[in-house]
C-alpha positions in Angstrom: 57.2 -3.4 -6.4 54.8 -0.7 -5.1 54.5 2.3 -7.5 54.4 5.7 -5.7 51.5 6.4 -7.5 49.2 3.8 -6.1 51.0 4.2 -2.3 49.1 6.3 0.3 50.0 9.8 0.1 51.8 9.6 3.2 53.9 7.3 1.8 55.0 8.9 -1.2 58.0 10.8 0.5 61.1 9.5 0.3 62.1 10.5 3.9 58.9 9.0 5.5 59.5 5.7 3.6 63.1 5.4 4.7 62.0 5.6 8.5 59.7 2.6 8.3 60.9 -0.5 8.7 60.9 -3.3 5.7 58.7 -5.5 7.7 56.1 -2.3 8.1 56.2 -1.1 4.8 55.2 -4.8 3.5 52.2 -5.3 6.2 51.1 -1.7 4.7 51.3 -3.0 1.3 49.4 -6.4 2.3 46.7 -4.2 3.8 46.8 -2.0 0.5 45.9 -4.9 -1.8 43.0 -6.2 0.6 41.5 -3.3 0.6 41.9 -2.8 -3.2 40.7 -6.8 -3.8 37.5 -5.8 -1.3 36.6 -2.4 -3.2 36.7 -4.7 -6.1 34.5 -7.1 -5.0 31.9 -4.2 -3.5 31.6 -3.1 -7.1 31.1 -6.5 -8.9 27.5 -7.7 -8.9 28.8 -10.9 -9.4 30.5 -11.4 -6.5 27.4 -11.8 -3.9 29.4 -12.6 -0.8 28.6 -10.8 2.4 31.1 -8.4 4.1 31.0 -8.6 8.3 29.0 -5.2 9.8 32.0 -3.5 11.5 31.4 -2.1 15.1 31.6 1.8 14.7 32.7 3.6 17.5 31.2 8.1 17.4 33.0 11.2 19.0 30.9 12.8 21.6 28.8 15.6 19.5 25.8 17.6 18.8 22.8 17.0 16.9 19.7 19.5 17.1 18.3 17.6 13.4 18.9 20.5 11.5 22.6 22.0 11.0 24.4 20.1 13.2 23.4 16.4 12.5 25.6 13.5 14.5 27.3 10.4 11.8 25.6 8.3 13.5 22.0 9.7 11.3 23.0 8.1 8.6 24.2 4.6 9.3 21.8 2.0 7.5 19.0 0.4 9.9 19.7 -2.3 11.7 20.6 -5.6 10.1 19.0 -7.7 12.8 15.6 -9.0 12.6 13.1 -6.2 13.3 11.7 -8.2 16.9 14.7 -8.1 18.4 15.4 -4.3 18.6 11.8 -2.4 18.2 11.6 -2.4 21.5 14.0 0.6 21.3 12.2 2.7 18.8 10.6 5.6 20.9 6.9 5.9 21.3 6.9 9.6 21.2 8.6 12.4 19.6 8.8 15.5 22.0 8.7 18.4 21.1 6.0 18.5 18.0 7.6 19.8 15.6 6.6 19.6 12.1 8.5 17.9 8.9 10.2 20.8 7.3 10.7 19.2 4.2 7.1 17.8 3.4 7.6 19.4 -0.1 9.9 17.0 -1.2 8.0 14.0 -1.2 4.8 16.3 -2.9 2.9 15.9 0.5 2.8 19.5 1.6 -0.3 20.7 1.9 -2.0 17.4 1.7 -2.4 16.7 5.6 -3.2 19.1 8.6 -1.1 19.8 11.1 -3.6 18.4 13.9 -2.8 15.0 12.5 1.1 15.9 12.3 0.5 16.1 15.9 -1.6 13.6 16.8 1.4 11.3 14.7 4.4 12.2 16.9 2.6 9.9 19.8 2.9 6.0 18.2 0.3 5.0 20.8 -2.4 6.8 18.9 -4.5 4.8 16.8 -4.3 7.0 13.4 -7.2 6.2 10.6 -6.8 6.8 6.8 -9.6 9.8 6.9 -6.8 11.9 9.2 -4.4 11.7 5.7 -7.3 12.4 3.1 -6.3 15.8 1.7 -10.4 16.4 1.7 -9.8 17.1 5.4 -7.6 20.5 5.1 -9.9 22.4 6.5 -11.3 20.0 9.0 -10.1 22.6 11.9 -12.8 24.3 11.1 -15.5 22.0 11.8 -16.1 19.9 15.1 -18.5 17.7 16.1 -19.9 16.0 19.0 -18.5 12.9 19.1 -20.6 10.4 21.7 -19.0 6.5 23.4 -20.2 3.9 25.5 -17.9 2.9 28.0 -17.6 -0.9 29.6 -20.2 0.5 32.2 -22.4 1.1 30.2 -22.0 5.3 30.8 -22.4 7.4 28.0 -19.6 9.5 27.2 -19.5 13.1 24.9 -16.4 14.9 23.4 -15.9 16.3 20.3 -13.5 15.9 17.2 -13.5 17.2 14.1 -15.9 16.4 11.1 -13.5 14.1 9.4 -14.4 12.5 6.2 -13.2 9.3 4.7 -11.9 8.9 1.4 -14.7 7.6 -1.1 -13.1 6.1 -3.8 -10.1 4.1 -4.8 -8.1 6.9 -6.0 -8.6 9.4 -3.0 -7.7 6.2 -0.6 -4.5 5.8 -2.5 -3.6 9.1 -2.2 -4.5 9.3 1.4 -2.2 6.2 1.7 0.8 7.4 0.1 0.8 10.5 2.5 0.5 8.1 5.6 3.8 6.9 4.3 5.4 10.0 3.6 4.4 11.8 7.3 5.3 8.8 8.9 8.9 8.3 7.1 10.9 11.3 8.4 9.2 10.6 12.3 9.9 7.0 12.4 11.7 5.9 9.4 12.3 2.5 11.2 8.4 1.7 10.7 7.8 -0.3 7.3 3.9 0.0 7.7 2.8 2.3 5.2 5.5 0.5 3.0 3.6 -3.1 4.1 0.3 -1.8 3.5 1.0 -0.9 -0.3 2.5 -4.4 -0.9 -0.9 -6.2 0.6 -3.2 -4.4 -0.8 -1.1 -4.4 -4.6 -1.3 -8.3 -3.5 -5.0 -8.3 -3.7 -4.7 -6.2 -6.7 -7.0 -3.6 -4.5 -9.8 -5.9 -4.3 -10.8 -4.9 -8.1 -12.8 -8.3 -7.9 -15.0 -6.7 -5.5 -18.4 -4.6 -5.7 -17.3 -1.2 -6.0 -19.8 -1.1 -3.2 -17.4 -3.1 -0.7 -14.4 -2.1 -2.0 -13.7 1.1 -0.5 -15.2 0.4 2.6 -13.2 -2.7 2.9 -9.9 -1.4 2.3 -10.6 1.4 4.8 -11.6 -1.3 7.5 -8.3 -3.1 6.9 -6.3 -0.2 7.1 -7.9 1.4 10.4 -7.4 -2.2 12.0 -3.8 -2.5 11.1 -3.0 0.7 12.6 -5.3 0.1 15.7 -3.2 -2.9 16.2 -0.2 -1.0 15.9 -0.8 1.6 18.4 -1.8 -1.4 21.3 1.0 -2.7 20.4 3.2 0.4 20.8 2.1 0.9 24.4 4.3 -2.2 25.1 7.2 -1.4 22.6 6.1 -4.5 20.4 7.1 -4.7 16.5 4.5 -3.4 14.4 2.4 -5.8 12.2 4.6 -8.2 9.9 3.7 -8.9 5.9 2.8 -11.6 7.0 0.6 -10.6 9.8 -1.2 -7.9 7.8 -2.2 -10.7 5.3 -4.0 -12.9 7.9 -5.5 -9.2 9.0 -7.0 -8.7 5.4 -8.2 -12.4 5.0 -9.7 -12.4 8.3 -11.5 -9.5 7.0 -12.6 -10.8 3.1 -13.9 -13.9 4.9 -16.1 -11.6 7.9 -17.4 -9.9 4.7 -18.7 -13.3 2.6 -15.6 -12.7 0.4 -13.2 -15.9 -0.6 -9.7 -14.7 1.1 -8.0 -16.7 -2.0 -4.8 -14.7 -3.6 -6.1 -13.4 -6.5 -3.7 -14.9 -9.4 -3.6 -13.8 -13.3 -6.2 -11.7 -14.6 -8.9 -9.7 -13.3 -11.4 -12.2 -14.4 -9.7 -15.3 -12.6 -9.0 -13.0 -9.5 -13.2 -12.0 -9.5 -13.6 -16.1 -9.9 -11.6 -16.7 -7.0 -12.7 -14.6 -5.1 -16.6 -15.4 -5.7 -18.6 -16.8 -3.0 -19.6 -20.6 -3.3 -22.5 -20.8 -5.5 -23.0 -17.6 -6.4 -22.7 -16.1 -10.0 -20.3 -12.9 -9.9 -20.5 -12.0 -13.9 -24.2 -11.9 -14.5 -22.9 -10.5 -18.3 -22.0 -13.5 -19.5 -24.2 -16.3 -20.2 -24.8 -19.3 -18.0 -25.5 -22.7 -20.0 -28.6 -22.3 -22.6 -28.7 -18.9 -21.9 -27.9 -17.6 -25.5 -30.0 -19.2 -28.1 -27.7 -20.4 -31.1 -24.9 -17.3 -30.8 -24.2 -14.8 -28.5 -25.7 -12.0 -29.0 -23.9 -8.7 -29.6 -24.7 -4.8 -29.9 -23.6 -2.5 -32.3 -23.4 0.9 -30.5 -23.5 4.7 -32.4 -20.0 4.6 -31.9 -19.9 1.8 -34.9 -18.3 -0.3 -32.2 -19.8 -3.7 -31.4 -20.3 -5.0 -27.6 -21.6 -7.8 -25.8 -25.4 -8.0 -24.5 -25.3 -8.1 -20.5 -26.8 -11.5 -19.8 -27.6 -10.1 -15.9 -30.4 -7.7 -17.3 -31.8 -10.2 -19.4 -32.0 -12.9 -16.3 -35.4 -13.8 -15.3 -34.4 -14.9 -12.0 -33.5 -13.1 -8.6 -30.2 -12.2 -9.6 -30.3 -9.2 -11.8 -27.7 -7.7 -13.3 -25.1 -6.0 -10.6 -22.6 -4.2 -12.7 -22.7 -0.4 -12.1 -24.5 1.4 -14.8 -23.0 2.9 -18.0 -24.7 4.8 -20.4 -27.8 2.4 -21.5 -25.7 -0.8 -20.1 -23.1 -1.8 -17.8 -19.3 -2.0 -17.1 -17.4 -4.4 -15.3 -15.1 -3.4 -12.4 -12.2 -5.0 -15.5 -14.0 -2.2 -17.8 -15.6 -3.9 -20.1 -19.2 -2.4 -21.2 -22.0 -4.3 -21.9 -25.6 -3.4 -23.7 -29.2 -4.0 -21.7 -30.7 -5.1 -24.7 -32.9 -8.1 -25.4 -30.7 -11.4 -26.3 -33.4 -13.6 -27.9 -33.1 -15.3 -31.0 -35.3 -14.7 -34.0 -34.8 -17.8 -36.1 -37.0 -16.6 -39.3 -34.6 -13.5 -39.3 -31.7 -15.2 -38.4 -30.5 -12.2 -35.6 -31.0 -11.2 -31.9 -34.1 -9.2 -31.4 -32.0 -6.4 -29.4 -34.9 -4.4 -28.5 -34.8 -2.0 -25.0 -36.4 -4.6 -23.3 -35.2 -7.3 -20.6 -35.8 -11.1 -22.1 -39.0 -11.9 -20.5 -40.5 -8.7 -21.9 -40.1 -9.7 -25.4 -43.3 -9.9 -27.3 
């Protein structure tokens, strides 16, 4: 009935089976095959029904985070909505003590230890410069830093020369070691985790001037984290998905920017995002623009590209794009020639000369 092969190993002696009573033995055996039928079900991904979160109860021990670490470290995070125990996350972490580990994440040496400091205190308001690895050596330079207070008073201290990230690839980096400094000192706080997901949601504002761009993204990180520092003077959840979003459109719309979801391509998302009445591609023609064909440039290359319809505007709206070689490129990278587009009819081609339109003679 019960193999002593598949019996607990207790129960595999002949002596310690004989002093069990029948009615024992078969509870142990009904609790045997529940346990087996709920391993099963564990394993099978197509079994999707939830097990009950048992109440665990710890022995009294040590824990000093390093050799001697308590059970009770690894248990997953809570399973109840994140306002209804936040409250109990601590606001500081005493004493400072550095991540040993930073290494294994690839942060070390990619953040000073001033803002490893300044991060063990929730309550202060952290910006996106303090993780920009262009800031190792920020210790040594200070600079006079100068407020004015509600009274109007005129207040000096100093801080160090930080400097913000300037493009998109330095503030990604910078973001990525927000994450990884703040994971092993409050690995309950999703943030940096919430911050990737927006901002990957607005595709990193790639429909925006590369102008705006950085500065925006810096703007909506510093305000999220403001927010979370107030709010961690009165033990409050941090900011929601969903609260972040409304952050970032409240910041697109301050900035004459349409706080639309970009959807599909980059060239839909720069459409959406365009303010009302105002051309964002000044590359590509606009009604009559292009006399019989569009025009197109054959570069040294041998490869053939389109004629940027923004240099070649006669209007107040030149052409934005940032320069590339004698043209343009588009923040979706496509390159376009500042070249004359008008039509010769007698030769049948596109004059193509180094000239705007209305300089054609």
């Amino acid at each position: 009935m019960w193999p002593v092969s598949q019996r607990p190993p207790f129960l595999r002696v002949r002596a310690t089976v004989n002093a069990y009573k029948i009615e024992d033995l078969l509870t142990l055996y009904k609790f045997s095959k529940e346990t087996e039928k709920t391993d099963k079900e564990d394993g099978d991904d197509s079994s999707l029904k939830e097990g009950k979160q048992p109440t665990i109860k710890y022995k009294e021990c040590e824990d000093d985070r390093q050799k001697k670490l308590a059970p009770a470290s690894f248990v997953r995070l809570p399973i109840k909505k994140y306002r209804y125990w936040y409250k109990n996350v601590p606001v500081k972490r005493k004493p400072f003590v550095k991540p040993a580990d930073l290494g294994f994440t690839g942060t070390e040496n990619s953040v000073t230890d001033i803002t490893l400091k300044r991060m063990h205190n929730r309550t202060n308001a952290m910006q996106i410069k303090h993780f920009f690895a262009g800031n190792l050596n920020v210790a040594t330079k200070k600079t006079e830093v100068r407020q004015v207070t509600e009274s109007g008073q005129v207040e000096t201290s100093f801080d160090f020369a930080w400097t913000n990230p300037s493009n998109i690839h330095q503030l990604q980096e910078a973001l990525i070691t927000y994450a990884c400094c703040l994971h092993p000192l409050y690995p309950t706080d999703p943030t940096g985790l919430i911050l990737f997901r927006v901002l990957i949601t607005y595709k990193w504002l790639m429909y925006v001037s590369e102008g705006s761009r950085a500065k925006i993204i810096i703007a909506f990180i510093q305000d999220v984290l403001r927010q979370n520092a107030s709010r961690a003077v009165n033990k409050e959840v941090v900011l929601s998905f969903d609260e972040q979003m409304k952050a970032m459109k409240a910041l697109l719309t301050v900035n004459g920017i349409r706080p639309d979801i970009p959807i599909g391509d980059i060239k839909s998302a720069t459409a959406a995002a365009a303010p009302a009445g105002r051309s964002v591609d000044r590359s590509r023609p606009k009604g009559r623009s292009m006399d019989k064909r569009q025009a197109a440039f054959k570069t040294k290359a041998g490869t053939t590209i389109g004629v940027c319809f923004g240099f070649n505007d006669s209007g107040s709206r030149p052409c934005t794009n940032p320069p590339f070689g004698d043209g343009c490129k588009r923040p979706d990278g496509q390159i376009f020639a500042h070249v004359c587009n008008v039509y010769l009819p007698a030769q049948d081609k596109h004059c193509l000369g180094k000239h705007p339109r209305k300089q054609h003679r």
